[in-house]
N, C-alpha and C positions, 0 to 999 in steps of 0.2 A: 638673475634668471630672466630668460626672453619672454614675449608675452607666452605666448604656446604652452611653452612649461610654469606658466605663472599661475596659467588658470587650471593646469591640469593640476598642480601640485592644492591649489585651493580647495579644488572640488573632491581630491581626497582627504585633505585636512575638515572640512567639513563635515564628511561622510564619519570619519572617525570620532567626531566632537560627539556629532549623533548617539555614537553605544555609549560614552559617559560611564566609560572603563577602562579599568590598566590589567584587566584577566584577561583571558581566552575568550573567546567570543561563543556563548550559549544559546541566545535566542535574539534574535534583532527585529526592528520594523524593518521589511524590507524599503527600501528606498532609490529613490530613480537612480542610483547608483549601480546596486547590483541587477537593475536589468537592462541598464545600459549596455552590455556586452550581447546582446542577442539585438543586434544593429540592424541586420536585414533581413531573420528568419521567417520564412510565410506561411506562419501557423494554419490549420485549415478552422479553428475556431477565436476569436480577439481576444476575447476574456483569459483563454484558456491560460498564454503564458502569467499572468499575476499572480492569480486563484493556486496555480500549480510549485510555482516559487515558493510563496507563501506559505504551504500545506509541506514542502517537503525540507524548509526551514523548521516550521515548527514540528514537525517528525522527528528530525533528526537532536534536536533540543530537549524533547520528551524522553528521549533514548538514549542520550548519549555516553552515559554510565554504561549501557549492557555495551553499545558499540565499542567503545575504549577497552573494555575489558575483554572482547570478543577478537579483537583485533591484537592486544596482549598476548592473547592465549592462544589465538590461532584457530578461534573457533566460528564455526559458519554457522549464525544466527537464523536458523531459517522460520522460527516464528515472526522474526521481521521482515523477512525477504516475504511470506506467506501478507503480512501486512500492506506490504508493498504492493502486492499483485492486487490487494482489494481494494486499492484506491488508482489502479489502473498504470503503475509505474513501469511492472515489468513485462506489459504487455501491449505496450504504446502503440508500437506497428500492425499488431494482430487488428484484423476486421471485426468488427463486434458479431456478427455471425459466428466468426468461433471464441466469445467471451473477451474479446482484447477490446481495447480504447479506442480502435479503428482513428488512430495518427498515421501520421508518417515519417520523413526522417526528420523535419524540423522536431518535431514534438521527441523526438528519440533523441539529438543531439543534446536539449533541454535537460530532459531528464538525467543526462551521462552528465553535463556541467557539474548541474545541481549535487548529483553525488560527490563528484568530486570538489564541490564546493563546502561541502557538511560531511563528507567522510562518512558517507552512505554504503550498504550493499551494493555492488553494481549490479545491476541485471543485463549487463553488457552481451555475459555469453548467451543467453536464453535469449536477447531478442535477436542477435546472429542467426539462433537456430531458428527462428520462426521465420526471419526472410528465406533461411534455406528452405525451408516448408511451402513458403509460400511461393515463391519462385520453382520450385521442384516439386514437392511435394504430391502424390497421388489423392485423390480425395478422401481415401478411407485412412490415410496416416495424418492428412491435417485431422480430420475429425476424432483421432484415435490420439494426436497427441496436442493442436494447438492450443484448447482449452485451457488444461493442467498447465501449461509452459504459461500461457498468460498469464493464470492466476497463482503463480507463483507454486502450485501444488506439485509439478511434476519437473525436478531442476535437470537441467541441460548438460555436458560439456561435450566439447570437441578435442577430439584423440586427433592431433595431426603429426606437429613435432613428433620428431624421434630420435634417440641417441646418436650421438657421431652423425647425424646429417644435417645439412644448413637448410639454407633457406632455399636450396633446387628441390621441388618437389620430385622430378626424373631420380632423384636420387635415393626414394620411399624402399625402406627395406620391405616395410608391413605385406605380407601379399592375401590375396583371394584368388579360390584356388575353387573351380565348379565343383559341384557334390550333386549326388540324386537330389532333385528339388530345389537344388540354393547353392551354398555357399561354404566354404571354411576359410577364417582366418586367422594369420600368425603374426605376431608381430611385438612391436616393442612400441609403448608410445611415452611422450613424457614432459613436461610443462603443461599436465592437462588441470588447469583450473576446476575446481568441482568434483573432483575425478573418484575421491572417492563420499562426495558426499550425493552423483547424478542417482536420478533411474534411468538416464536416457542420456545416450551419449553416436555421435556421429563419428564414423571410425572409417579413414581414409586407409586406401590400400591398392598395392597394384594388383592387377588383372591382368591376362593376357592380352586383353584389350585395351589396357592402357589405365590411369590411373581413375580409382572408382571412391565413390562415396556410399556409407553403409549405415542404415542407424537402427542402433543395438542396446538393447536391454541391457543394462550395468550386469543385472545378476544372473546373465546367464551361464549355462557352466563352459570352463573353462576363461574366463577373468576373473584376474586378479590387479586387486588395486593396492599401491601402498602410498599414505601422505606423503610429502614433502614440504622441506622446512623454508617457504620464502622470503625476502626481507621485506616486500612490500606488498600491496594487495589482499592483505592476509583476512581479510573478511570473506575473500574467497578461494579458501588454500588451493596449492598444488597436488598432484599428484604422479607419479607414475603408473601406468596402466599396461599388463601382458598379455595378449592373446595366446591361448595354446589350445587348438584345435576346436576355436569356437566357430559353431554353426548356427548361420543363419539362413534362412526362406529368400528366395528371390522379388515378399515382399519388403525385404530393408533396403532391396535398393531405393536410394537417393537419387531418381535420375538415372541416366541408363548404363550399362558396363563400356567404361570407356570417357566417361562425360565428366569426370572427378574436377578435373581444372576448370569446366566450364562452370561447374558449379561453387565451387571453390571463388573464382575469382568471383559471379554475381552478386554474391554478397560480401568480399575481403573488402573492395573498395568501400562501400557503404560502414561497413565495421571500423575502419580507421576513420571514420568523422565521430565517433563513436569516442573512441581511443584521443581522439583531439579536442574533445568536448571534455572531457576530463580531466585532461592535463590544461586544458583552463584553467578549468574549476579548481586543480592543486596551487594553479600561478592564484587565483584567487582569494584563496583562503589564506595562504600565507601574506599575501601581503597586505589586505586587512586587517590581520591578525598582529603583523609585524608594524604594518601602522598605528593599530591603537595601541598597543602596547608604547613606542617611543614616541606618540605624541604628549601622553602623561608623565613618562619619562624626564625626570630634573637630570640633565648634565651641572646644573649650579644655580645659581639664587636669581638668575635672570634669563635663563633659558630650558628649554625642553628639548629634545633630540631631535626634533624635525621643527625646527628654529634654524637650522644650519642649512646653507648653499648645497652643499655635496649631499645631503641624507634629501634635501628637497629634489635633485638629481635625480638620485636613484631609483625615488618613488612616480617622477614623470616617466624615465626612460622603460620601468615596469606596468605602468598602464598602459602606458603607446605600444608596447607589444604585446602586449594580454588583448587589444583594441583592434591593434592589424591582426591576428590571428584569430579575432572572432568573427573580422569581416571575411578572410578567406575560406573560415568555416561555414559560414552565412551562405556566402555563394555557392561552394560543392555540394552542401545540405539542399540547396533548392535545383542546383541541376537536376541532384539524383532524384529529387520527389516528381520532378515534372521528367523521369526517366530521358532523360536528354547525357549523352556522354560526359563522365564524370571522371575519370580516372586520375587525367594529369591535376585536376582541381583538389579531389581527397589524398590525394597526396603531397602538393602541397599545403593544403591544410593541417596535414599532420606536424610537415616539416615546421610549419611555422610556430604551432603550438609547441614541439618540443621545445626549441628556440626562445620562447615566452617563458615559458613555466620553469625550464633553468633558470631564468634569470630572475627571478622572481621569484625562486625559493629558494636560489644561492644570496642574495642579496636580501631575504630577510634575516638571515640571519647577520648579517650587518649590521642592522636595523635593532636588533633586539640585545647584542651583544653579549653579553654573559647567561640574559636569560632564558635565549632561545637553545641554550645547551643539554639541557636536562627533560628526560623522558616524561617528564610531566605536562609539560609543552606540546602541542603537536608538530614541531617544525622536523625532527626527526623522523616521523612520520610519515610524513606529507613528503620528505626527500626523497624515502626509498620508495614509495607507491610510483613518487617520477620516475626515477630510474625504470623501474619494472619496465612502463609503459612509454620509455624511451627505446624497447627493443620488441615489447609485444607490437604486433599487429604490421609488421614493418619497422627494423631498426631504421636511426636516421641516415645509416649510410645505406640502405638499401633503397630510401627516399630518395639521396640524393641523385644516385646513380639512375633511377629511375625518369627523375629531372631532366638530368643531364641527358639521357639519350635519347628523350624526345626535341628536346630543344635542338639537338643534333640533325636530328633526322628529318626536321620539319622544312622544308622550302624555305619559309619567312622567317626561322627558328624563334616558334609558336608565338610570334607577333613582336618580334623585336626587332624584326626590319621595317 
């Protein structure tokens, strides 16, 4: 092994000596290990990333019975998500004027790791909705709803997807259709996260004006919502969701008739730092997890599993990109907080994290070999949550494509001349 991978491979074998375990990992001292990975984030408080790691390590260790079993069942925990909101997790971005932790996207990337590093609720969708709020938002609808969304009281989802259409927004069945006063809409929507457990849900639709943003009471009449059976993410189920003839006021616009993509896109970018802050955190868990497990691991009377050149490999070439994908995170996370152009950067970010977290939860199972097979493990787990979030937020090929055509179209093709 060259030096590089010598010291990388050390510094995990030490980290793993640390838990002084061959189970699953419950509760750990955190250690200059796991916040190594937040390399260049510009918190707006010093203390705040330790204190917050720390707190949502041992959260998740307190709970991790109801979680496993919530996650089995398909059931959305919301006295924990409610927990969550009072120790300011799912309200990072919110201004403390309406109840939130008054962060910003560093402290939001954090939080999404962390989850995905302990197999937490995500509050992913709720803090989406509160940038749309707050970026959009009229004063009497932040006041009317950011509160409850911070403190976890009043849960979120976003109706975008919809049957048979991809990823062209131009191609939205859903429409909105003027009425005396407001509004009617129809439509079809479906991969809505939350969907049937929201009170409050943002519901995308055309208009003669072009595509609009609407946000609507779950239970008002004319929606219906029905689960859906996901393989991953399942702490916060799926749903499909129908409009048939529901009516809303001209105060649920989101932004004005016509502004849908504008609004849309303000916050999409920001949300896949979000989506890539997690899919760390899955590359993370598993190979932790997959480390200590085969460093107590006897292959025979004179060695352990990570005693070997190749398993020593695996585990450098798995931090070195869990490592570059948290610096490319680092960087987009700080454009967007000093609102400076961000887009080609959260998408790279993204790209990179899928790219990490595949390899790093395909390769633990190498690592673990016979025992990372069985549902008692989380590496099952942790696969399909990837998966999910290899196609929410931006599949990787619509990353790439997105790459690819600015590197195109740039003069210096975006600094590689």
């Amino acid at each position: 092994v060259d030096n590089v991978a010598e010291h990388t491979v050390s510094h995990l074998l030490l980290f793993s000596e640390a838990q002084s375990c061959a189970t699953p990992l419950t509760r750990v001292n955190i250690t200059a290990l796991l916040l190594d990975m937040y390399v260049a984030l510009n918190f707006l408080q010093p203390d705040w990333k330790e204190k917050t790691v720390q707190q949502m390590a041992d959260f998740a260790a307190t709970h991790r019975e109801q979680l496993d079993r919530c996650t089995r069942e398909l059931e959305f925990p919301r006295d924990l998500y409610r927990e969550m909101g009072d120790q300011g997790w799912v309200g990072a971005v919110a201004p403390r004027a309406y109840g939130g932790a008054g962060g910003s996207v560093p402290e939001y990337c954090l939080i999404e790791e962390e989850v995905g590093r302990w197999g937490l609720v995500s509050p992913q969708i709720s803090i989406q909705g509160q940038l749309w709020l707050l970026g959009w938002g009229s004063e009497s609808q932040k006041e009317r709803y950011l509160p409850g969304m911070a403190s976890g009281k009043i849960i979120f989802c976003e109706a975008i997807s919809e049957p048979g259409v991809g990823s062209s927004l131009k191609l939205m069945q859903t429409s909105a259709k003027r009425a005396a006063g407001g509004w009617v809409l129809d439509g079809r929507k479906t991969h809505v996260n939350l969907g049937t457990e929201a009170d409050l849900m943002i519901v995308y639709a055309m208009a003669e004006e072009g595509l609009t943003s609407f946000l609507v009471d779950t239970e008002t009449k004319g929606v219906t919502r029905r689960q859906t059976n996901p393989i991953g993410l399942r702490l916060i189920p799926t749903a499909d969701i129908e409009l048939q003839g529901v009516e809303v006021s001209d105060e649920a616009l989101l932004g004005g008739p016509g502004e849908g993509l504008k609004t849309f896109l303000s916050t999409f970018n920001v949300s896949r730092l979000g989506n890539a802050s997690e899919l760390i955190g899955f590359g993370r868990r598993a190979i932790t997890e997959a480390t200590t497990y085969a460093r107590e691991r006897q292959v025979d009377d004179a060695h352990k599993v990570t005693d070997f050149q190749g398993i020593q490999w695996t585990l450098a070439d798995a931090y070195a990109k869990l490592y570059a994908a948290s610096l490319a995170r680092d960087r987009a996370a700080n454009l967007a907080a000093a609102e400076e152009e961000h887009a080609l950067a959260t998408t790279l970010a993204k790209k990179l994290a899928i790219d990490a977290a595949e390899y790093a939860v395909n390769e633990s199972f190498a690592l673990t070999g016979g025992y990372g097979l069985y549902e008692e493990t989380p590496f099952q787990q942790i696969l399909a949550d990837m998966k999910v979030l290899r196609v929410a937020g931006g599949s990787l090929e619509i990353l790439r494509n997105y790459i690819a055509r600015r590197v195109l179209k740039s003069e210096d093709l975006e600094g590689l001349m």
